[in-house]
Each structure stands twice: as structure tokens, then as C-alpha cells.
N, C-alpha and C positions, 0 to 999 in steps of 0.2 A: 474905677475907670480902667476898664481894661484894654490893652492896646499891647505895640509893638517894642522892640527891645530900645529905640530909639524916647518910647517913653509919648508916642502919638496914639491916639485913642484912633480905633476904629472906625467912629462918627465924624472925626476930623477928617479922616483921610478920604470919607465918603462924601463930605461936602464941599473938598478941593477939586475932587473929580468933574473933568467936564462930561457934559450931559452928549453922545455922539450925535451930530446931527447930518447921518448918511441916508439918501435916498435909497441906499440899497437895503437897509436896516428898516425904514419908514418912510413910504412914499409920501407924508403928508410935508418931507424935505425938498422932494423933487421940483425941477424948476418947472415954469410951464412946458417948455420944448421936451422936458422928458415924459410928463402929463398928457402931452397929446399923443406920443411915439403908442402908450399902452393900451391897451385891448377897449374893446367896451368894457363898461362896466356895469354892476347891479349890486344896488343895498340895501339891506335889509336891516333896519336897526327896532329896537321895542322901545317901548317906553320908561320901560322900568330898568334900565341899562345903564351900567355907567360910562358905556362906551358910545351913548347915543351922542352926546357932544361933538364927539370925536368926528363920529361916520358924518354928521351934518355936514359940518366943517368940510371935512374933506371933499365929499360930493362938492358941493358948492367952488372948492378951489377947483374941481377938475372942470367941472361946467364951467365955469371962467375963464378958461383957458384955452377952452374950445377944446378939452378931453369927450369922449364920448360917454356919456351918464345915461344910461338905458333908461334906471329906475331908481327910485329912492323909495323903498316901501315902512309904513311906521308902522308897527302892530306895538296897537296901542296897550291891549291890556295884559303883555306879557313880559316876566324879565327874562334879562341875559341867562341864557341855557335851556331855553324852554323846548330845546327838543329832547331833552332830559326827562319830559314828564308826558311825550306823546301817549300814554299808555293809558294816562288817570285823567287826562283833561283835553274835552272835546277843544277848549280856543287854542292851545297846543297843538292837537293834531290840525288845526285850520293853518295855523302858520309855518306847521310843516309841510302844507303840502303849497302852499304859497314860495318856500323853499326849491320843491321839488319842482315846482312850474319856471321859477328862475335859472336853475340849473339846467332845464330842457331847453330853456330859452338861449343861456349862452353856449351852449354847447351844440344848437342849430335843431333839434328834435323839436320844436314846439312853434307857432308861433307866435311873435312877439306881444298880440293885437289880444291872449289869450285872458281869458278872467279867472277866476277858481268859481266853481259850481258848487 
């Protein structure tokens, strides 16, 4: 049990810690008034993710609040990093360019109404 000169183990000192809960750190903190202040938004989460929960979640709070939620997209048969492997696998490069169609979309180049071909 290794630890500090006080004779506190490291594990201790990490489960006394509180957990921060700053909007500026995680908007899934923010109150609704500051939910609605921010931009559109667009998500893209997979299925195989372990951060799909998360992005639900959050979508959902911003829609609730009356934040702007563009899209909520679910590519279903890929995990988290799968633009990591655009090179070997065609449903990869689909949800890259599902990617690339959202980025044109928020950024004003595309328009919203667009499909992937």
C-alpha cells in the first residue's frame, strides 16, 4: 500500500476527490439557459461506442431545453475511432463521409436537407 508520507494510500486520496462538475469542463453540467445560448449542434455517435450513452443523453437534454439539436446520427455497425480504419473498410469510409456531410452542414457549405449518395 503505497502512498504519501502522511501514510494515505493513493486510492484513498482519489476517492475523497470530488468529481468537478463545471460546465466549462462538460456541457452535459450546463444549465438549460446556457444550453440554449450554444450553437446548433450535430451527433454522431456508433453503436459500438462507449460513449453512445453519453451523446444520447446529452442530445436529449439539449432538445429539452429548447437547444438547437440538428441531428442525432447512429452508425450502427461501427465503433468509436472508426475513422481510424477509413482505408480498409468500405462502412468506414460511409460514415466518414456522413462526417464530412455534417461538418459542411455546420459550417454553412452544404445543405441541411442533404443525404450521402
Amino acid at each position: 500500500k503505497e502512498g504519501d508520507s502522511e501514510g494515505n494510500s493513493y486510492i484513498e486520496k482519489l476517492l475523497k476527490r470530488e468529481i468537478p462538475r463545471d460546465a466549462l469542463i462538460s456541457p452535459i453540467y450546463a444549465s438549460s439557459d446556457q444550453l440554449r445560448q450554444l450553437p446548433p449542434m450535430w451527433f454522431i455517435a456508433c453503436h459500438m461506442d462507449p460513449l453512445l450513452d453519453d451523446t444520447i443523453s446529452f442530445a436529449r437534454k439539449v432538445r429539452a431545453c429548447g437547444g438547437r439539436v440538428k441531428s442525432v446520427d447512429l452508425l450502427d455497425s461501427l465503433p468509436h475511432g472508426f475513422l481510424n480504419f477509413t482505408l480498409m473498410s468500405p462502412e468506414c469510409r460511409e460514415g466518414a463521409k456522413l462526417c464530412l456531410m455534417r461538418i459542411k452542414q455546420a459550417l454553412g457549405f452544404s445543405d441541411s436537407a442533404s443525404t450521402l449518395s
